[in-house]
N, C-alpha and C positions, 0 to 999 in steps of 0.2 A: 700264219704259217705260209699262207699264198697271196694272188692275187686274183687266181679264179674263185675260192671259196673262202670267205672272209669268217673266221673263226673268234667268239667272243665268248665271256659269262657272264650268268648271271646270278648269283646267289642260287648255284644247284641248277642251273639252267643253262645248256650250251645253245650257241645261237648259230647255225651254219648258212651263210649266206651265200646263194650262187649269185656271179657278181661279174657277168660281161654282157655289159649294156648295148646296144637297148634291149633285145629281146634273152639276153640270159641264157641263149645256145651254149650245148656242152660241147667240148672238144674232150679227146683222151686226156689234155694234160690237166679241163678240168676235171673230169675224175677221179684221174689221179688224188688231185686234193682233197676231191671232194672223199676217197678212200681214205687218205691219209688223217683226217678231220675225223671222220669216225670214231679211228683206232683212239686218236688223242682224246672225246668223250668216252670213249667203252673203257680206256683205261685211269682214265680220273676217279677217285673215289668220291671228290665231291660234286661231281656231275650225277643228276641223278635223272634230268629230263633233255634230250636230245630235239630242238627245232630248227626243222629246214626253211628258210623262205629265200625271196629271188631280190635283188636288186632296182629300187627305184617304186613305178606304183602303178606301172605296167602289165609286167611280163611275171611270172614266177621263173618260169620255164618254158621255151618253144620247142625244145627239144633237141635234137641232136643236131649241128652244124652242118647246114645241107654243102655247103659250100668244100669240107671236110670232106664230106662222104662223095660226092660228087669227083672229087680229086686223088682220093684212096683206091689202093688196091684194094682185091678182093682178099688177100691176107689179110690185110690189116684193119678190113674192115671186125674182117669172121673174131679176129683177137681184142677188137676194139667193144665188138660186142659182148665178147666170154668176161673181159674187164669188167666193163658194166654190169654184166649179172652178179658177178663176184662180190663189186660192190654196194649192190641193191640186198645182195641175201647178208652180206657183213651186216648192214644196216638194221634187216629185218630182224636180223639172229639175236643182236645186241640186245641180254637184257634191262634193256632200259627204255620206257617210252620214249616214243618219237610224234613229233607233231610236226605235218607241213601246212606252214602259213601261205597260203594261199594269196598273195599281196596282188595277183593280177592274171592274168591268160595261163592257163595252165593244160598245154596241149600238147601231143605225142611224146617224145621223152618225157618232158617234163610231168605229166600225168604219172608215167611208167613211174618217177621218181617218185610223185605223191602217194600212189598205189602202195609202196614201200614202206609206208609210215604205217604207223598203227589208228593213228586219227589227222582226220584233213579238215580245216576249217578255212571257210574264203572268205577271202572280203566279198562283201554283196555289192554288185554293181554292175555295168555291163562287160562281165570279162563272160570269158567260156573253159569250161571243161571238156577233154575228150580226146581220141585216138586219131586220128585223121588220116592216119598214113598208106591207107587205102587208096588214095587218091595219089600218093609219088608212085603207085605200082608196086608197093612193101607193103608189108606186115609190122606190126610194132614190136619191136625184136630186144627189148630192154625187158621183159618181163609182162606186157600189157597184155595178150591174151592167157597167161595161166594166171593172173591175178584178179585180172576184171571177170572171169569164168568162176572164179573161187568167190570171188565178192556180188554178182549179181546172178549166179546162173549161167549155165552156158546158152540158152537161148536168145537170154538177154542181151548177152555178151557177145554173142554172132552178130545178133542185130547192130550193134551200137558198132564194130568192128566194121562190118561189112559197110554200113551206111555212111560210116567215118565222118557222122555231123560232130561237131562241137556244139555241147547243150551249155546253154544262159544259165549261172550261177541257180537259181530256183530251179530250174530243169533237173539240175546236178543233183542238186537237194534231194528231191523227190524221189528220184533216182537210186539213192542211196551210194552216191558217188563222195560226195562230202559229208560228213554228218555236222557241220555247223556254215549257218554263212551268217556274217556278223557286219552290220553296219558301219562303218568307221568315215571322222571325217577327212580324213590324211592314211597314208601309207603307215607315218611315224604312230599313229595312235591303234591303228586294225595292232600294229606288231605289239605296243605292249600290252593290249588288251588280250592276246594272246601269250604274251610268257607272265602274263597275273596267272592266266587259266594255269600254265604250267608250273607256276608256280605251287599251284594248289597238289599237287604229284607230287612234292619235295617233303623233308621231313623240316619242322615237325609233326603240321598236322598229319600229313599222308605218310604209311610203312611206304617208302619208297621201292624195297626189296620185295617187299608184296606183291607191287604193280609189274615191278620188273619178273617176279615168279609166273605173275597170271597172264603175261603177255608169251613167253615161255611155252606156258599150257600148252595156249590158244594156237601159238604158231606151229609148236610142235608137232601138239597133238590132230592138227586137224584135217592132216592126211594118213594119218595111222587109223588103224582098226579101234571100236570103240574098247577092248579090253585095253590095249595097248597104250591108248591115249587115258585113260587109266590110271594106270602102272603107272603113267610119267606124270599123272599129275599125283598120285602117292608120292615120290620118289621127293616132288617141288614143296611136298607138303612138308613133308619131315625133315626137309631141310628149315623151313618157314620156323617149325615148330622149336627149332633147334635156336632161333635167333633173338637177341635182343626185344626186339621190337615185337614179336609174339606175346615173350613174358608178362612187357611193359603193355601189350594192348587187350590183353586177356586182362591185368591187374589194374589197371585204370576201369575196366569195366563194372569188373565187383564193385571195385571203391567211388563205383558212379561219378567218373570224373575225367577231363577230354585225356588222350592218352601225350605223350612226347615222343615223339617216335626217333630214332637216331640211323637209319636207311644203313641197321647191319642186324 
């Protein structure tokens, strides 16, 4: 569709690659795509799993184009940022999982963007995680203080803001910043090692509407009250209950036998 964000499949596997070398800085117009790339999985019925990763065996993401910002008004920054949020929460909203491959450095935007995904998995090696933007005299303004606060605490999340280190893949780890870091001997093998993993979220084995419901839940429900989040996870239930793949995995069950699932 672009040339900032390289849009591929894979048998129920959308593959979005940010793709301006070397370090993979986003500009508005790649957002843009990277927006636009979205909508083209969220609207595909045979996409069932969404993966972000960055170009080459570097960088995933540096984050926002300082060169860009540096030369931008302050309108266009204030609009450049509402974009971005727009298309972090598009992302997060979409129910369908998202995984960011983690190919290499993955530091202020770029985080904000992994942040967005539902599971983040890195190559293990000497890249870094982390917010850093402390240090230009900003804040990280894509989403990286209300999502690192949501995901580690906000103490945690003061600390790691304020200090603005970038932690070594195991640090991350630890952390609870990534939940997987996976050895790989090339960039070409971390990536299909991870769309195998995503693979495994597609039908048949996996209700893929299932995954898509329970991410749902989770994003939904997890700044509502607990009746409330609730109510919306009733609401995902009975939709669940209503589908294909319910029938066929409650009835594979009786009949002690793996289920086929058809992701409706």
């Amino acid at each position: 569709m672009g040339t900032l964000v390289n849009y591929a499949t894979d048998k129920g596997v959308a593959l979005l690659t940010l793709n301006d070398p070397p370090v993979n800085a986003y500009t508005h117009e790649m957002f843009k795509e990277l927006d636009a790339n979205i909508l083209e999985a969220r609207f595909d019925d045979d996409v069932h799993v969404i993966v972000v990763t960055g170009h080459g065996d570097r960088y995933f993401c540096a984050g926002a184009n300082i060169n860009m910002l540096k030369e931008a008004d302050e309108t266009f920054k204030y609009y450049f940022c509402l974009h971005a949020n727009e298309t972090l929460l598009r992302l997060e909203n979409t129910p369908k999982l998202t995984i960011a491959a983690l190919n290499g450095h993955c530091v202020g935007g770029g985080f904000e963007v992994a942040l967005a995904c539902d599971l983040r998995i890195a190559r293990a090696g000497t890249f870094q995680v982390g917010l850093p933007e402390v240090s230009l005299g900003v804040l990280p303004g894509t989403g990286g203080t209300q999502r690192l606060a949501r995901l580690v605490g906000k103490a945690r999340a003061i600390e790691l803001l304020v200090e603005g280190r970038a932690l070594p893949v195991p640090e991350a780890l630890a952390a609870g910043l990534v939940h997987k870091a996976w050895e790989a001997e090339s960039h070409d093998a971390f990536l299909r090692r991870v769309i195998q993993y995503a693979h495994e979220f597609c039908p048949p084995g996996r209700a893929s509407m299932a995954v898509g419901h329970i991410k749902r839940a989770v994003q939904g429900g997890a700044d509502m009250s607990l009746e409330q989040g609730l109510a919306l996870e009733r609401e995902l239930q009975q939709q669940l209950f209503r589908s294909f793949d319910a029938r066929e995995g409650l009835l594979a069950f009786t009949q002690k036998r793996a289920a086929a699932f058809h992701g409706r």
